[in-house]
C-alpha positions in Angstrom: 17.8 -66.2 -4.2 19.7 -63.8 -7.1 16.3 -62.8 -7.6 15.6 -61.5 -3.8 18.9 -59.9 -3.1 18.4 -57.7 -6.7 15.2 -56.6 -5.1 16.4 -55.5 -1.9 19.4 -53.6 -3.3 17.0 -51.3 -5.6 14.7 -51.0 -2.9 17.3 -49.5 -0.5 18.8 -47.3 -2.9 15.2 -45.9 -4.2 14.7 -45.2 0.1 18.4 -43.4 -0.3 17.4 -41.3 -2.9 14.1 -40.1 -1.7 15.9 -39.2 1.6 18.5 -37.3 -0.3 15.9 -35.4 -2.1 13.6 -34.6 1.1 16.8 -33.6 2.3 17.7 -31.1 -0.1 14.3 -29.3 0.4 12.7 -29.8 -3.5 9.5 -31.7 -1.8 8.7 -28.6 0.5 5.7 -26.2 -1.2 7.3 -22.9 -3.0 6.8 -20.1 -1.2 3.6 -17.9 -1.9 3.9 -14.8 -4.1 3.1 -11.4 -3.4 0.9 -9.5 -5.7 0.3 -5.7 -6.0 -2.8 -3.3 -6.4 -3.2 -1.2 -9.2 -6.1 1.2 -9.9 -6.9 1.4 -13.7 -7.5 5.4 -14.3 -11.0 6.3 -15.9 -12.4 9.2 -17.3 -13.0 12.0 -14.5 -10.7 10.5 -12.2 -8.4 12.7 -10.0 -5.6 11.4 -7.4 -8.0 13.0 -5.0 -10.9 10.5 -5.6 -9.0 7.6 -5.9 -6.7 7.6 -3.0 -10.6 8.8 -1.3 -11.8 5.3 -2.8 -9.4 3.3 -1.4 -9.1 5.4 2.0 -5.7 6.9 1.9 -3.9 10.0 2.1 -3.5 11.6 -1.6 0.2 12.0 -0.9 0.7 8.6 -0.2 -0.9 7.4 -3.2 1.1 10.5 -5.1 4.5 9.0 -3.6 3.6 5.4 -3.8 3.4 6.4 -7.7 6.3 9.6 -8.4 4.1 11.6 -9.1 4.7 15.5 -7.7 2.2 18.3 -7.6 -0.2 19.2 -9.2 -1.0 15.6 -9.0 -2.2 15.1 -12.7 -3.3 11.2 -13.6 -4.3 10.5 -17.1 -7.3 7.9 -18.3 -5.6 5.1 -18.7 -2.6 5.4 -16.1 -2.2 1.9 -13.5 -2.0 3.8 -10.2 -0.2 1.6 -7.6 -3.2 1.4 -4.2 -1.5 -0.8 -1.8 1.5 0.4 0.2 3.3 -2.3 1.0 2.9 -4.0 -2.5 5.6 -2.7 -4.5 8.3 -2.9 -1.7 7.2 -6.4 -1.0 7.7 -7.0 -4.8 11.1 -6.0 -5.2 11.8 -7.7 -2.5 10.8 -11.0 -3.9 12.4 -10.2 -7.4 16.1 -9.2 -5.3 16.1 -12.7 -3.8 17.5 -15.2 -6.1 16.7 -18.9 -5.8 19.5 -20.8 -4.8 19.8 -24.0 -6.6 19.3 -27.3 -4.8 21.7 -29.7 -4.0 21.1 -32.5 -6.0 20.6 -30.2 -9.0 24.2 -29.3 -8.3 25.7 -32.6 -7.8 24.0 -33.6 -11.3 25.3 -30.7 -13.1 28.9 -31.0 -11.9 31.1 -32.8 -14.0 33.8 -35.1 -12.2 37.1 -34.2 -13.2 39.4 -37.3 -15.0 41.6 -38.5 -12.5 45.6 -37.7 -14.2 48.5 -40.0 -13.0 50.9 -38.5 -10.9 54.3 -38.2 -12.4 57.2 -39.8 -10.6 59.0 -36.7 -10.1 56.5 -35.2 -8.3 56.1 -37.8 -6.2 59.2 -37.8 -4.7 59.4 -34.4 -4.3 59.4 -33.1 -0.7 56.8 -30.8 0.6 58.4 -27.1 0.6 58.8 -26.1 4.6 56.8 -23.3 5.5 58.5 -20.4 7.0 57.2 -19.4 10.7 55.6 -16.0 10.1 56.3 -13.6 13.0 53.1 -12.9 15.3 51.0 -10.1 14.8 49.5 -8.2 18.2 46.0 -7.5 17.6 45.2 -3.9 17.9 42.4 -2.9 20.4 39.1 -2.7 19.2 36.8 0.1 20.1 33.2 -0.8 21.4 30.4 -0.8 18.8 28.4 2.3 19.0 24.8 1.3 20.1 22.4 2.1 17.6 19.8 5.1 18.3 16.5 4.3 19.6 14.2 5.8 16.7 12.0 8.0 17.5 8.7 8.9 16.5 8.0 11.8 14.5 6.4 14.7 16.3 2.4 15.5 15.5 2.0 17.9 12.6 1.4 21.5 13.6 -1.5 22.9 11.7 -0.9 26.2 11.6 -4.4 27.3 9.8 -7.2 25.4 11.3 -10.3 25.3 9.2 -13.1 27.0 10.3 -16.4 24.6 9.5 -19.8 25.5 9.2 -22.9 22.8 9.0 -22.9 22.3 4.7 -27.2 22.2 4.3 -29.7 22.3 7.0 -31.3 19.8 8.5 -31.2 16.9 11.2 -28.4 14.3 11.7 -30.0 10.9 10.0 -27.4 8.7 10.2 -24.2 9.3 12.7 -20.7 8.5 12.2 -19.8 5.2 11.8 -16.1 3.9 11.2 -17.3 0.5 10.2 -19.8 1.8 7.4 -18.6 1.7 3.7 -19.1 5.1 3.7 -17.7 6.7 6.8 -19.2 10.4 7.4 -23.2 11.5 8.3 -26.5 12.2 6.3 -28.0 15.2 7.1 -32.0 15.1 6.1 -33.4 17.4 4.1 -35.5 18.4 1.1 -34.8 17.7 -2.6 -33.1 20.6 -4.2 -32.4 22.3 -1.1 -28.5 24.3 -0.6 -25.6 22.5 -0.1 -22.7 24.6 0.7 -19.0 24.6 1.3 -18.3 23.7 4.7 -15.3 25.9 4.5 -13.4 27.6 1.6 -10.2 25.8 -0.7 -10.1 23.7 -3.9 -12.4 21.6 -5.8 -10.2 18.5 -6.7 -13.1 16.5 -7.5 -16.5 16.7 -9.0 -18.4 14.0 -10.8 -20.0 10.6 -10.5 -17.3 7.9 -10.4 -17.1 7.1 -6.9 -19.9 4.0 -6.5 -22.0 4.6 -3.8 -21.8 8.1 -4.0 -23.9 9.7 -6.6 -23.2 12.9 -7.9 -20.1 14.1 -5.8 -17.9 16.8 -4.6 -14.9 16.8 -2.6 -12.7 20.3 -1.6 -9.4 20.5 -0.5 -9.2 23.2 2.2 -5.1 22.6 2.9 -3.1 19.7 3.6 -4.6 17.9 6.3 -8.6 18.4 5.6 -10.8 17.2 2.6 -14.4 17.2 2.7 -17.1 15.2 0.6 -20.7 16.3 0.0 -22.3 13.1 -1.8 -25.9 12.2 -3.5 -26.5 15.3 -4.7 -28.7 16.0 -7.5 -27.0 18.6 -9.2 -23.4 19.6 -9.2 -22.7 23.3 -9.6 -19.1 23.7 -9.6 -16.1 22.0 -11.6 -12.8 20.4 -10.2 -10.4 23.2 -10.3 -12.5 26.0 -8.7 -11.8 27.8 -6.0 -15.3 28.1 -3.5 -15.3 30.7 -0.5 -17.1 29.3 2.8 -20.7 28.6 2.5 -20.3 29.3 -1.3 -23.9 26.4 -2.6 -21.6 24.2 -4.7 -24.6 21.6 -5.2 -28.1 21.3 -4.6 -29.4 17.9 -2.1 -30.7 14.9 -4.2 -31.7 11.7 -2.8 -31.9 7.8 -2.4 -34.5 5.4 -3.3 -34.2 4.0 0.3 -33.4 7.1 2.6 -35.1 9.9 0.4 -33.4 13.7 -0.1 -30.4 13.6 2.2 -26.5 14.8 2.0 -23.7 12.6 2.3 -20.9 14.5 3.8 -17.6 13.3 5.1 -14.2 15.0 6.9 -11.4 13.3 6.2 -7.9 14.2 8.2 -4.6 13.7 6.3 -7.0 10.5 4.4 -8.3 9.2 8.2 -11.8 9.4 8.2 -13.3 11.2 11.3 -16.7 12.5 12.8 -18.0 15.5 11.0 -19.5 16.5 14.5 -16.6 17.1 15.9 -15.8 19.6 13.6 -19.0 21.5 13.0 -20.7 23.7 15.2 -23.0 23.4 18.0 -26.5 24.1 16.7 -30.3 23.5 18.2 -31.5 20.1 16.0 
């Protein structure tokens, strides 16, 4: 009979303790950990072609990362490529974890109980002295908070002026599912390609995968344009080209043939080259 009544007693008080720990939350799964981007910098990279690889503006990626104009990057350099990654990361190292309550209980020492001496005992309780009433002052109504509103469209001032960048027929149309997200204009190996409008050369070189040999311009700064799979490049990043200035000449695929890549891309937003360019007779 000792025997059963020990055994009962340690079984309710394991059942009391596994309730207190539930309780205090240290059975629940830890919460799951953000993790942020980062674009190792190669050889040949520019700010241009990498916030182009990961489809995003170049001033995002430029203020994501404090870096100011001209937008220098150096082999080497982890380039933050997600935006919500950092602030989503110092938000999870701001928030410290509380400790539970068991853990506190455990940790706590109890204080030694110390006898009371007779004096104090006896003592009676000092008698609080009313304190006179205080009239609340009136309290002005919260201000409501401003709806926000939503910035205004950017004026562009200085549209660019397009022109078609080779000759030849449309291959392939826009698509803004593809991995690449502009048209391939058919053509001849070795044939023109030329600026579709004048501005910067802020990239030109083979890094981009999928690409080939590869230029991108900077015409001002809403528009970038891309002229891909070329077979020879014929300026460098840094150059200034005029409108319909050849900058490359048309290379090709082993599944397609000679073709040109060639993108638009509107404050990093891909959109339809056709759009842009000119009517012509295909």
């Amino acid at each position: 009979m000792v025997n059963v009544t020990h055994h009962c007693r340690a079984a309710l008080f394991l059942l009391a303790t596994l309730s207190l720990v539930t309780g205090c939350g240290e059975l629940r799964p830890p919460p799951r950990k953000s993790y942020a981007a980062y674009h190792t910098v190669r050889p040949g990279d520019t700010l241009y072609s990498v916030a182009w690889r990961y489809g995003y503006d170049y001033r995002e990626v430029a203020s994501w990362n404090r870096i100011g104009a001209p937008y220098r990057i150096y082999p080497g350099q982890r380039l933050l490529v997600v935006p919500t990654a950092r602030s989503t990361l110092m938000e999870d190292r701001s928030i410290p974890t509380a400790p539970s309550t068991s853990s506190k209980l455990a940790a706590t020492p109890v204080p030694a109980t110390r006898p009371v001496p007779p004096a104090a005992a006896t003592k009676p309780a000092p008698v609080a002295k009313p304190r006179p009433a205080i009239t609340p002052r009136p309290t002005a109504k919260p201000a409501l908070p401003k709806p926000i509103e939503k910035p205004a469209p950017r004026p562009h001032q200085n549209p660019v002026r397009w022109q078609w960048p080779t000759a030849g027929n449309v291959k392939r149309g826009f698509n803004n599912t593809a991995s690449k997200k502009g048209i391939n204009i058919a053509g001849r190996l070795g044939q023109p390609v030329y600026a579709a409008s004048g501005g910067d050369v802020v990239y030109s070189g083979s890094g981009l995968v999928g690409y080939g040999n590869l230029v991108i311009i900077k015409h001002d700064d809403v528009f970038l344009s891309a002229y891909g799979h070329n077979r020879r490049l014929l300026v460098k990043e840094g150059e200034k080209v005029k409108p319909g200035q050849m900058i490359a000449e048309m290379g090709e695929t082993a599944k397609d043939g000679a073709l040109l890549h060639f993108e638009i891309r509107q404050e990093g937003k891909p959109v339809d080259p056709v759009r842009y360019l000119p009517k012509r007779n295909r």
